[in-house]
Backbone as CSV, one residue per row, in Angstrom:
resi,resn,N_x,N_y,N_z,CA_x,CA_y,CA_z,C_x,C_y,C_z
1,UNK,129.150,174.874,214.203,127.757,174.445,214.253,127.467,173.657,215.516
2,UNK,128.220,172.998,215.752,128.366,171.985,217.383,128.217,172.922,218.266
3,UNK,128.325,173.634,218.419,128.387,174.802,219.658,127.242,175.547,219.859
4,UNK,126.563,175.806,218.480,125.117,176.001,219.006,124.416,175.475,219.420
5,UNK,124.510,174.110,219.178,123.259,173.264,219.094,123.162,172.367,219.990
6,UNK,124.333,172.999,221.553,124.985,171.616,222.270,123.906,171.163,223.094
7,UNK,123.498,170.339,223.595,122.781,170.088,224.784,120.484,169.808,224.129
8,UNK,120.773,170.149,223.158,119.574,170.354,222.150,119.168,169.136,221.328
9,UNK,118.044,168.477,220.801,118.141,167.357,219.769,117.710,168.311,219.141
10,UNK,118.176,167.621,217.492,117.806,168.698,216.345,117.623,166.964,215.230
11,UNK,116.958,167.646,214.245,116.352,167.365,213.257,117.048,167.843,211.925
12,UNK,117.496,166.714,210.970,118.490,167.490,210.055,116.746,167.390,208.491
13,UNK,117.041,168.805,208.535,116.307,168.862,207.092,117.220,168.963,205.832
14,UNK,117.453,167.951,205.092,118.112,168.047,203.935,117.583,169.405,202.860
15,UNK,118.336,169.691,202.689,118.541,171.169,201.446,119.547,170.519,200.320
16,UNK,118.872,171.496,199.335,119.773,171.416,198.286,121.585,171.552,198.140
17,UNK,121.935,172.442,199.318,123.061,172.680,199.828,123.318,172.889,201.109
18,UNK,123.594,171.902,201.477,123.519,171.679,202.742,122.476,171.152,203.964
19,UNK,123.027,171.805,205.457,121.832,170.813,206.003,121.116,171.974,206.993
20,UNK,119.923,172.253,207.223,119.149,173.128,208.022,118.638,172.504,209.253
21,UNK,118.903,172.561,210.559,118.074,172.087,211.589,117.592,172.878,212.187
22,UNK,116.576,171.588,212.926,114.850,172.293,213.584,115.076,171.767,214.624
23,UNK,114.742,172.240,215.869,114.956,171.346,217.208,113.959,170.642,216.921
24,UNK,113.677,169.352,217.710,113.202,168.846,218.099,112.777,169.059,219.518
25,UNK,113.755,169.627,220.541,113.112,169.817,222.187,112.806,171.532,222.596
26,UNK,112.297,171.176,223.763,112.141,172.468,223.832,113.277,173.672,224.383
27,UNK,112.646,174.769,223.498,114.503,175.565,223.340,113.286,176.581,224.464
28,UNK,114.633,176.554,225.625,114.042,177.749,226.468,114.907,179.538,226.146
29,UNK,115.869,179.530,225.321,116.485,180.592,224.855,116.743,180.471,223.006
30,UNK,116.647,181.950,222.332,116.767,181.967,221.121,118.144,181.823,221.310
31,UNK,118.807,182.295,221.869,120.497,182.673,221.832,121.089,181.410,221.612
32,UNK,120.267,179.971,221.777,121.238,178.791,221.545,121.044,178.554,220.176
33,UNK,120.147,179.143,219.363,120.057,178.493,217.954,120.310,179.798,217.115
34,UNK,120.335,181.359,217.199,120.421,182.369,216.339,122.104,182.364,216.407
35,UNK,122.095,182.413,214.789,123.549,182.423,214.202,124.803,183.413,214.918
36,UNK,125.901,183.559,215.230,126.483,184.569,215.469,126.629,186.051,214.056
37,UNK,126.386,186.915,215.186,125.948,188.160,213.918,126.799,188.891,213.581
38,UNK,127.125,188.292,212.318,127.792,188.881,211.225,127.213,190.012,210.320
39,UNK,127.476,190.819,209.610,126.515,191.543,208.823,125.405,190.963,207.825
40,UNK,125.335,189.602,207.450,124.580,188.992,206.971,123.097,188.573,207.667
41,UNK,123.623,188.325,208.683,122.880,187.860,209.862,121.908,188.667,210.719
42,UNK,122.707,190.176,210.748,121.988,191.457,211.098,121.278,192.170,210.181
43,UNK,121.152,192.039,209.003,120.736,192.383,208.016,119.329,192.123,207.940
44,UNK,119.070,190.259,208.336,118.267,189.382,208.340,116.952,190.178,209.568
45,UNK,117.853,190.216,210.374,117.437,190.191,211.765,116.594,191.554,211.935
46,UNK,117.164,192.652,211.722,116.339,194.254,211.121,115.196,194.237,210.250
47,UNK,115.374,193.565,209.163,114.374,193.004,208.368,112.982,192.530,208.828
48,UNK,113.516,191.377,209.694,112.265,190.915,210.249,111.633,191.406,211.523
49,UNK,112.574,192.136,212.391,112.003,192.695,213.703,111.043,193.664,213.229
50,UNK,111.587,194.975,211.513,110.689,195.562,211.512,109.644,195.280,210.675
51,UNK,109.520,194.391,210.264,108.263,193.636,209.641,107.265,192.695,211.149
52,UNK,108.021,192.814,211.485,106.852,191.888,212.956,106.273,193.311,213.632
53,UNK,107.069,194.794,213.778,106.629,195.255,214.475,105.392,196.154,213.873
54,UNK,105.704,195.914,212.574,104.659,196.812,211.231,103.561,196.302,211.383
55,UNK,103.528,194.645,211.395,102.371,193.739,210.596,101.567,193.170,211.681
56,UNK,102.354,192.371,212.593,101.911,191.960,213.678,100.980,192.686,214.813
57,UNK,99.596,192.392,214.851,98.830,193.063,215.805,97.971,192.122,216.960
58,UNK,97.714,192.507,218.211,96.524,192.093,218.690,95.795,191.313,218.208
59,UNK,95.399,190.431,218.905,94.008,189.402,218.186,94.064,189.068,216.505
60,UNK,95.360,188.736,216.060,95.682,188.612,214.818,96.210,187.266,214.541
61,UNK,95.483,186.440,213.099,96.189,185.404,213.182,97.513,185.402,212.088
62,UNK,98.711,184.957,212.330,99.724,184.968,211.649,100.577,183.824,210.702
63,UNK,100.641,184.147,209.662,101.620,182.547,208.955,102.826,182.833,209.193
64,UNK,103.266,181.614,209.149,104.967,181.814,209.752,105.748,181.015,208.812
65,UNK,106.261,181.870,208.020,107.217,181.166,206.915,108.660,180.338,207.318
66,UNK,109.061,179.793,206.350,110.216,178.893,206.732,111.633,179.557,206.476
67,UNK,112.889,179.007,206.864,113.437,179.156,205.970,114.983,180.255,207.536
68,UNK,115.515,181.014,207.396,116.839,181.283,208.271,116.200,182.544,208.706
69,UNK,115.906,183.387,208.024,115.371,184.395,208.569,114.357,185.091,209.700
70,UNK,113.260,183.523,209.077,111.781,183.277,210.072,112.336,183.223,211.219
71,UNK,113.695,182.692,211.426,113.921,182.631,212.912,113.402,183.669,213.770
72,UNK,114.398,184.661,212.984,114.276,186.024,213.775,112.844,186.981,213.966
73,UNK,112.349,186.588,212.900,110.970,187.240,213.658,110.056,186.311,213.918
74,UNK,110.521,185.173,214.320,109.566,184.260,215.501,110.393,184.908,217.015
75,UNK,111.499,184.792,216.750,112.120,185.441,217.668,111.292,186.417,218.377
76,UNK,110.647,187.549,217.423,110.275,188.905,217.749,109.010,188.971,218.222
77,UNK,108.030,188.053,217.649,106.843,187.465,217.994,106.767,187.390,219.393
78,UNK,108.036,186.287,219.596,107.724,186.061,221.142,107.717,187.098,222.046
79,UNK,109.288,187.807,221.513,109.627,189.418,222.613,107.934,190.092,222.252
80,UNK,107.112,190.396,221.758,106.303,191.237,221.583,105.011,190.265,222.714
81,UNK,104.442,188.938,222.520,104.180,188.612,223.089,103.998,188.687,224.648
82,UNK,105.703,188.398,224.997,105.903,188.748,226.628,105.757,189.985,227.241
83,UNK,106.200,190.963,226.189,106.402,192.278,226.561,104.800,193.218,226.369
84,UNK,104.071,192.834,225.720,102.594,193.567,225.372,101.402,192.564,225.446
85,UNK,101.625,191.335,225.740,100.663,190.264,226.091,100.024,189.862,224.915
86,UNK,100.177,190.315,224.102,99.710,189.980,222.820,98.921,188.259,222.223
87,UNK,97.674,188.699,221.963,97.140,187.222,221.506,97.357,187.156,220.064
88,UNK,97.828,186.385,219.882,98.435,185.706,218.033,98.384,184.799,218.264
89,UNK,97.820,183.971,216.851,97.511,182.025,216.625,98.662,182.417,215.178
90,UNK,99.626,181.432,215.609,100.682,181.334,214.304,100.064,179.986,213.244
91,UNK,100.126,180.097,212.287,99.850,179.100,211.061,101.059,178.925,210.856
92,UNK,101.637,177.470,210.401,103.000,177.031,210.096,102.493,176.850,208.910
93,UNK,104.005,177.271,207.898,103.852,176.512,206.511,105.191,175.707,206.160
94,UNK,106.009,174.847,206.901,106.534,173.569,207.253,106.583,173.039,208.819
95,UNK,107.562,172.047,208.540,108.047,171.478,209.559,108.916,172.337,210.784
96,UNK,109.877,173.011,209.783,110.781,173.688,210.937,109.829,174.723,211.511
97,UNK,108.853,175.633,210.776,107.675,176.806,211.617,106.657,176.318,212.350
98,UNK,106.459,174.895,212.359,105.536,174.166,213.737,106.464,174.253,214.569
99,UNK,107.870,173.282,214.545,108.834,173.537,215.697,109.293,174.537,216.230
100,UNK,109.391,176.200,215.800,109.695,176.981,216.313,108.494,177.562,216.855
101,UNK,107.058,177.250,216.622,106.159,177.817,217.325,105.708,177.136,218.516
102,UNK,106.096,175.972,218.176,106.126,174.872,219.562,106.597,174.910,220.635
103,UNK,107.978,174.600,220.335,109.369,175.190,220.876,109.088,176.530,221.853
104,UNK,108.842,177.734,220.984,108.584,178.730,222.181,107.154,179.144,222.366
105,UNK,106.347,178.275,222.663,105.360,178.497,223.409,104.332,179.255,222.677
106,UNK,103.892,179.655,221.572,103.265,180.554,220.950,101.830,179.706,220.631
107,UNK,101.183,180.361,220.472,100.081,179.500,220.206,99.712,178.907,218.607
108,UNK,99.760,177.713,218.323,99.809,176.931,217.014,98.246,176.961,216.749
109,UNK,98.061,177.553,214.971,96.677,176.934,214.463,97.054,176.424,212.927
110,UNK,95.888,176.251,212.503,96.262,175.467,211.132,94.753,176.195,210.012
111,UNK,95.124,175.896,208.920,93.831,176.837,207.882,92.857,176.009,208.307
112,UNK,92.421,174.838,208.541,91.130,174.396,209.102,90.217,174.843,209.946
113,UNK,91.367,175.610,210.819,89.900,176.412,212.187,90.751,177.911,211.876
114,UNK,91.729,178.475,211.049,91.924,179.714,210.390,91.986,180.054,208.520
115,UNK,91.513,179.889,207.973,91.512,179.803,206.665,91.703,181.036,206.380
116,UNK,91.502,182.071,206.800,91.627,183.241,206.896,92.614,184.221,207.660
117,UNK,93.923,184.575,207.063,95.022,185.130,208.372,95.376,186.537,208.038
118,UNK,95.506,187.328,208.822,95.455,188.435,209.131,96.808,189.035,208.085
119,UNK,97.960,188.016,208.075,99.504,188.888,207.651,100.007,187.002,207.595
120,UNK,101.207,187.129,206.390,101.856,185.940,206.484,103.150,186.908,206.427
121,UNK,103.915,186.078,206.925,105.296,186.554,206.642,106.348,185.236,206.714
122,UNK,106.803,185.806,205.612,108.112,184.411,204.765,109.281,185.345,204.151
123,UNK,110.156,184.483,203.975,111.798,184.739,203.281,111.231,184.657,201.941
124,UNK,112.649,184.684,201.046,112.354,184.796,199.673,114.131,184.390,199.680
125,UNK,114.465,183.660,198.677,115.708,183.081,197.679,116.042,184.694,196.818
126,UNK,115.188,185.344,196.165,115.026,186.309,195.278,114.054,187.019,194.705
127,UNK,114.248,188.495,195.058,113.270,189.455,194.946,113.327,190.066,193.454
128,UNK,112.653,190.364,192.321,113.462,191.369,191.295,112.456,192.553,191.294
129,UNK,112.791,193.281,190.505,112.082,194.913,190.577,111.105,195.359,190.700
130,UNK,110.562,194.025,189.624,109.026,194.076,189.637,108.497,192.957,190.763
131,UNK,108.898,193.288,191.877,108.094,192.026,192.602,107.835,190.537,192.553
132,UNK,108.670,189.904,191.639,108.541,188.654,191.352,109.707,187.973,192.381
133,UNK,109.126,186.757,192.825,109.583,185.929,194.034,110.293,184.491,193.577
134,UNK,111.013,184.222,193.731,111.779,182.915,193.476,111.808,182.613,195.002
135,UNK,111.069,181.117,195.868,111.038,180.793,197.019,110.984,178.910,196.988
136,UNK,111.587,178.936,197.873,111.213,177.433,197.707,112.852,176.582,198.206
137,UNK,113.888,177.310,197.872,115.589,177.035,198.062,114.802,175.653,199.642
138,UNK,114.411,176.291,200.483,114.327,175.263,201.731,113.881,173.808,201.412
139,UNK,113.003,174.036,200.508,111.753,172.803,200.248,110.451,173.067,200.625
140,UNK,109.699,173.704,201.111,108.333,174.046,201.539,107.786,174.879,201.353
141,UNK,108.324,174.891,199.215,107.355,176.408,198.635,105.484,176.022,198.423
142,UNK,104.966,174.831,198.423,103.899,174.487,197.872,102.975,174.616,199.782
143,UNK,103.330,174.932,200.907,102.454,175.057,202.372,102.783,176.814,202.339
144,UNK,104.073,176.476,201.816,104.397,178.195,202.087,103.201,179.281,200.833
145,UNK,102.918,178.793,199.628,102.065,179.274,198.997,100.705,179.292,199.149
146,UNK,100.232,177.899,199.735,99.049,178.107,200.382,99.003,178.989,201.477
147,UNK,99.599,178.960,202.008,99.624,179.928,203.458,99.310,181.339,203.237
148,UNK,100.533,181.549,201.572,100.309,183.155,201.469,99.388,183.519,200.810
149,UNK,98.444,182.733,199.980,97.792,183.310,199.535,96.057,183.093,200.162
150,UNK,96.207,182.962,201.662,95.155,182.917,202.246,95.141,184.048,203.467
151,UNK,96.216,184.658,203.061,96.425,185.564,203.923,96.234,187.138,203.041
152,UNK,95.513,187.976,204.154,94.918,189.873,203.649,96.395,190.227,203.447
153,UNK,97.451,189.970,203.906,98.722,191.026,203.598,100.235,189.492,203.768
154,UNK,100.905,189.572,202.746,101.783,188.700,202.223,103.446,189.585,202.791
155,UNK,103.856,189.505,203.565,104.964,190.308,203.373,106.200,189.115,203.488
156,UNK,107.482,189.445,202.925,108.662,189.207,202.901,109.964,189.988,203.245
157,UNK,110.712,189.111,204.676,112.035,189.317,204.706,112.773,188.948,204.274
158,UNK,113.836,189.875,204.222,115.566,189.162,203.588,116.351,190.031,203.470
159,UNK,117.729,189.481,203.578,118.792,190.499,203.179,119.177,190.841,202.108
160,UNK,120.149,191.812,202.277,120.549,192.643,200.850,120.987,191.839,199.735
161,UNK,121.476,190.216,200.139,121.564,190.054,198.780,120.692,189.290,198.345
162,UNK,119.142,189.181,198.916,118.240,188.661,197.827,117.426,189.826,197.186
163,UNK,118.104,191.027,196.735,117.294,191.810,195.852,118.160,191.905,194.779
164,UNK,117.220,191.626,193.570,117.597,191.913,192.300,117.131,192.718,191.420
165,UNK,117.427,193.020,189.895,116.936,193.921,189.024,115.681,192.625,188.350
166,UNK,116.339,191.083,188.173,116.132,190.658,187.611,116.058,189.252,188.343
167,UNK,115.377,187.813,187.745,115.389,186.893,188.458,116.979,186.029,187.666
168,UNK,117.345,185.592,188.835,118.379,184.831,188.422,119.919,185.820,188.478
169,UNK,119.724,186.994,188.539,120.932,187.690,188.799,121.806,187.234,189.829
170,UNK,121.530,187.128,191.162,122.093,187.025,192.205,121.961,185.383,192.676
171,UNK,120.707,184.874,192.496,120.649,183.615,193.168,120.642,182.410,191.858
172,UNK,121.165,181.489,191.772,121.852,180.945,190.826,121.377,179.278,190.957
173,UNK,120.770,179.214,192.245,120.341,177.664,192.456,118.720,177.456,191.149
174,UNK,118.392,178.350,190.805,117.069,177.946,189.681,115.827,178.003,190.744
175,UNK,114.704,177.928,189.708,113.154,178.171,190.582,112.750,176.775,190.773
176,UNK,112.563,176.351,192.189,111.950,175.053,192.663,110.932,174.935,192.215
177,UNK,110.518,173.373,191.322,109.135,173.201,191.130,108.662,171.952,191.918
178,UNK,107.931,171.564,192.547,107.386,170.546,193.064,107.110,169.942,192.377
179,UNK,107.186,168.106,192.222,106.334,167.837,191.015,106.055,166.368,191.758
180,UNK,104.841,165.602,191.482,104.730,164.214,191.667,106.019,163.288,190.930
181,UNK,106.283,162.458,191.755,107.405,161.825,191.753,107.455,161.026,189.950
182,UNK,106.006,160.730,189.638,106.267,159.707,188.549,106.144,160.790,187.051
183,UNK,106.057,161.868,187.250,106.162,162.776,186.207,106.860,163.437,186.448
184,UNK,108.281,163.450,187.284,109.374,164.472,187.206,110.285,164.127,185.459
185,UNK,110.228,163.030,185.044,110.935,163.346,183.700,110.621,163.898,182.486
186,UNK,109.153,163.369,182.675,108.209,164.685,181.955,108.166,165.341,181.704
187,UNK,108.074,166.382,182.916,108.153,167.062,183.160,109.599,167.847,183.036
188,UNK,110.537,167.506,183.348,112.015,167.800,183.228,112.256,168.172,181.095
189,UNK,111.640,167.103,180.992,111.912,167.167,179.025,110.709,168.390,179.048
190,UNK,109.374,168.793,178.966,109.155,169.637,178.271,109.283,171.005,178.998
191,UNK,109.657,171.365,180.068,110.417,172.565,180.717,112.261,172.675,180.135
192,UNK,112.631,172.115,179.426,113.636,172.401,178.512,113.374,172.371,177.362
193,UNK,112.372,171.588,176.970,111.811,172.130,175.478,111.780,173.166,175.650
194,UNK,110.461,173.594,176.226,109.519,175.223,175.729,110.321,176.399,176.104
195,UNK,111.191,176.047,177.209,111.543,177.274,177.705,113.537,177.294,177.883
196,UNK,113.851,176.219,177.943,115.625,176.269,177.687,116.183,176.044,178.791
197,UNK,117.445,176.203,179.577,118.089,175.682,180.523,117.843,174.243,180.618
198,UNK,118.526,174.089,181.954,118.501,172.660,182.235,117.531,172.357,183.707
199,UNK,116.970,171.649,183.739,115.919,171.126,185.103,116.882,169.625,185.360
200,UNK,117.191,169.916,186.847,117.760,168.910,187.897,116.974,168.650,189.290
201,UNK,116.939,166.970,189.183,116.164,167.193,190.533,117.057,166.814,191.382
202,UNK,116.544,167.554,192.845,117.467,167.899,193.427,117.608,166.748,194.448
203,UNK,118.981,166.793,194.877,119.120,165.473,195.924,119.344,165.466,196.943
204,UNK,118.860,164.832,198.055,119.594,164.437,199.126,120.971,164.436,199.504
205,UNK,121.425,165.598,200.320,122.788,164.725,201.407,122.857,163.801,201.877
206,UNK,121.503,163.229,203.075,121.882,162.196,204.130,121.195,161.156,203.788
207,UNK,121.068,161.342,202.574,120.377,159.655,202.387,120.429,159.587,200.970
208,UNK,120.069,158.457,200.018,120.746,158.360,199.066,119.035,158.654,198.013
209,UNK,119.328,159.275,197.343,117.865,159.548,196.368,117.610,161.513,196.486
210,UNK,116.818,161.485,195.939,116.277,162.571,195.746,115.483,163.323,197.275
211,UNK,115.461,164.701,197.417,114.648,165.592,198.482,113.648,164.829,198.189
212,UNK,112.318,164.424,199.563,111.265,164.670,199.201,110.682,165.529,200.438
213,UNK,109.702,166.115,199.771,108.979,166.955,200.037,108.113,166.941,201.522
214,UNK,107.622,167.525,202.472,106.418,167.102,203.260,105.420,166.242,203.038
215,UNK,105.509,166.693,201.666,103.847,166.217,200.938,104.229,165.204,199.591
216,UNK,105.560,164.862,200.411,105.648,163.539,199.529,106.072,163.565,198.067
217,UNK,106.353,164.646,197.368,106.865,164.907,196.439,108.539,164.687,195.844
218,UNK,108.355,165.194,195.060,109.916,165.829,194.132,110.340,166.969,194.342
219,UNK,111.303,167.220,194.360,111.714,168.888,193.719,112.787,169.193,192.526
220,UNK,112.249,170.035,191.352,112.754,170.419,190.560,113.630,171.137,190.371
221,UNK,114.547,171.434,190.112,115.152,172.705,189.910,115.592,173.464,188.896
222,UNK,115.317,174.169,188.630,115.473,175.075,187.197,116.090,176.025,186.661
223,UNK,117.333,175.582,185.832,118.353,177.061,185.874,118.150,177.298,184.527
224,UNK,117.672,178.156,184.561,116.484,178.988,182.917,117.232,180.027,182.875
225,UNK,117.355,180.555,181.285,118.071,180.941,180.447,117.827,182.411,181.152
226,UNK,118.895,183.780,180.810,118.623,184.847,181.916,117.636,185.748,180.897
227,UNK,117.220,185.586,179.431,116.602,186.171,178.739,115.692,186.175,179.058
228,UNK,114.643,184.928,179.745,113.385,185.055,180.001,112.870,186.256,180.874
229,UNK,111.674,186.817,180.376,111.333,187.475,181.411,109.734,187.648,181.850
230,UNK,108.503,186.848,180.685,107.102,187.064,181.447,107.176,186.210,182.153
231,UNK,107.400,186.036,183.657,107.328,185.135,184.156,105.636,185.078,184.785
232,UNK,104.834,186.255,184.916,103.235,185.216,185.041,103.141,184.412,184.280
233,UNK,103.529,184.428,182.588,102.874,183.377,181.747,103.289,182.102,181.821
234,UNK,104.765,182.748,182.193,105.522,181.418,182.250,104.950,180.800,183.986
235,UNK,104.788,180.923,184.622,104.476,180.417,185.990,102.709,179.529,185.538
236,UNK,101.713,180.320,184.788,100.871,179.748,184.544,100.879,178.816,183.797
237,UNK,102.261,178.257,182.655,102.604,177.676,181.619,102.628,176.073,182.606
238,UNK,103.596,176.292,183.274,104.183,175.476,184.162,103.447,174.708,185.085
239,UNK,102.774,175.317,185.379,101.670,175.156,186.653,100.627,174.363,185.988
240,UNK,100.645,174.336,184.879,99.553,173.809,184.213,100.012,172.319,183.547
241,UNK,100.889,171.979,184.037,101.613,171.081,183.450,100.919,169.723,183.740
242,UNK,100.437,168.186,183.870,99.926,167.294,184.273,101.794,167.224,185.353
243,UNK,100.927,167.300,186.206,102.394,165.975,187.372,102.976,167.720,188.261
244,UNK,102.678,168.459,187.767,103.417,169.912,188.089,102.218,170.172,190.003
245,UNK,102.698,170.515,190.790,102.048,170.232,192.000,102.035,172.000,192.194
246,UNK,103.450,172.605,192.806,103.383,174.441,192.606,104.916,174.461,192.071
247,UNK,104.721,175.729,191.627,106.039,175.961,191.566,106.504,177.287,192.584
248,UNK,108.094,177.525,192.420,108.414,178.463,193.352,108.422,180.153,193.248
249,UNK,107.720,179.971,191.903,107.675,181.479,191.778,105.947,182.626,192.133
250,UNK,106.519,183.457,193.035,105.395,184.205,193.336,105.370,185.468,192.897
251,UNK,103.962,185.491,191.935,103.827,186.692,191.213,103.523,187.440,191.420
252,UNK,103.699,188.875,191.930,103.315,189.717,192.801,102.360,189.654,193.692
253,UNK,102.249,188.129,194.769,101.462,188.169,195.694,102.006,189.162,197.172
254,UNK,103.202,189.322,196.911,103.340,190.131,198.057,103.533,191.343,198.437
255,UNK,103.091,192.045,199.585,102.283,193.412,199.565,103.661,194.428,199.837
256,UNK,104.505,193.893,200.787,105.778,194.518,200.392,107.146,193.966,201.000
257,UNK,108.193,194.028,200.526,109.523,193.598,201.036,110.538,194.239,201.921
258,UNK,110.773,193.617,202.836,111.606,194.342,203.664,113.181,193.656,203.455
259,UNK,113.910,194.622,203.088,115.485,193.950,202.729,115.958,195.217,203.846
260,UNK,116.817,193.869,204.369,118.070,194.296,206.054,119.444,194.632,204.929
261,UNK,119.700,195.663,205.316,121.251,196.462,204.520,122.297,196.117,205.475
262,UNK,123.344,196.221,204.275,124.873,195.978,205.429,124.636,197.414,206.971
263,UNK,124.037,198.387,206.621,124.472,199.427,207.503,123.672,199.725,208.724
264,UNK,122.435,198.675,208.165,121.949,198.248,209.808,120.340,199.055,208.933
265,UNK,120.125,199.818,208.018,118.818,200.091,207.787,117.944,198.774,207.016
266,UNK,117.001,199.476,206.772,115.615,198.432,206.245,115.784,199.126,204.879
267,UNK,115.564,198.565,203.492,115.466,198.755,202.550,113.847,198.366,202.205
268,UNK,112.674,199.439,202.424,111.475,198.703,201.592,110.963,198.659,200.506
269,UNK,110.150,197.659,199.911,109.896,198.145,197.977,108.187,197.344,198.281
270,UNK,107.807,198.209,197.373,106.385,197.881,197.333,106.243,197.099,196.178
């Protein structure tokens, strides 16, 4: 990790596992911060080049999701930029997607003077058959949801192993819920009442207490029983909760998924 990041200030964003950094200065090459490519990594990277080259147009404004993947098609943004002159206003929906639009020069707006965006594009924790989204693993599912659902076309990258039959098959960390800080126990007791598993909030590495949020929050985490399966009702159940802010599940808001395969193709599902 020292070796990428030499000569760079970075910004540690605490995660649930582990630690994610955002520069802080300005990065004049992607090559000092994109991972060495492993098949995981290339997977990622296919994914999102051909989702930037699908979605992304001319005089278009764009959301820019968070999270390992976004790298790479901010990455692609830019190559398309330099290479076709392209005018795009990026919308961030955290901290680390202001810094990478900063960082390389792209032009930054916000829903106040764009409320209206052409294409968002974000990662996903977990995809299942029917289109249902488990997002949020980073911390910035509640900017990342506003973002997408102010946007004409919602799309998502990721690799092969965030597709499932089912939620919870493959990804095992539970669905992030945001919640105001003084109703996370509340909240914690009747999301194991009604519905089973266990809700943990999640903590900090580098400092001692709980994640909080951009927006000043909690985060929940929820490892729910694998039987469940309406999850609109259950997402509207939840959401409706007093102290409940968003949660991390997106119900078929998005228009389609692009999953990067070990063999170098695009896997898409509508």
């Amino acid at each position: 990790m020292q070796n990428l990041f030499s000569n760079t200030q970075y910004a540690r964003i605490v995660l649930n596992e582990g630690l994610q950094f955002c520069s802080l200065a300005n990065i004049s090459s992607f090559s000092r911060i994109l991972p060495k490519m492993g098949p995981l990594e290339s997977a990622k990277k296919v994914a999102a080049y051909k989702a930037v080259d699908e979605y992304v147009k001319n005089n278009s404004v764009i959301g820019i999701g968070s999270g390992s993947t976004i790298i790479y098609a901010v990455h692609r943004i830019v190559e398309r930029v330099k290479e076709e002159d392209l005018n795009v206003v990026c919308v961030p929906t955290s901290f680390q997607a202001r810094q990478l639009i900063l960082n390389n020069h792209l032009r930054l707006g916000d829903l106040e003077s764009y409320p209206q965006l052409d294409c968002a594009i974000d990662g996903a924790d977990e995809v299942d058959s029917d289109m249902n989204i488990i997002k949020g693993g980073g911390g910035c599912l509640l900017q990342e949801k506003i973002v997408a659902s102010c946007a004409s076309q919602f799309i998502i990258i990721a690799d092969y192993t965030k597709n499932s039959q089912k939620l919870g098959e493959n990804y095992k960390k539970g669905i992030p819920i945001e919640v105001v800080p003084m109703a996370y126990t509340v909240i914690q007791k009747r999301i194991e009442d009604n519905y089973g598993g266990f809700v943990k909030v999640r903590m900090a590495l580098a400092k001692a207490g709980p994640v909080i949020t951009d927006n000043g929050n909690f985060i929940l985490d929820w490892h729910f029983p694998q039987h469940l399966s309406n999850w609109n009702k259950i997402n509207i159940d939840i959401s409706m909760m007093p102290g409940v802010v968003e949660t991390g599940l997106f119900i078929k808001m998005a228009e389609k998924v692009f999953f990067g395969m070990p063999d170098g193709s695009v896997k898409e599902q509508f």
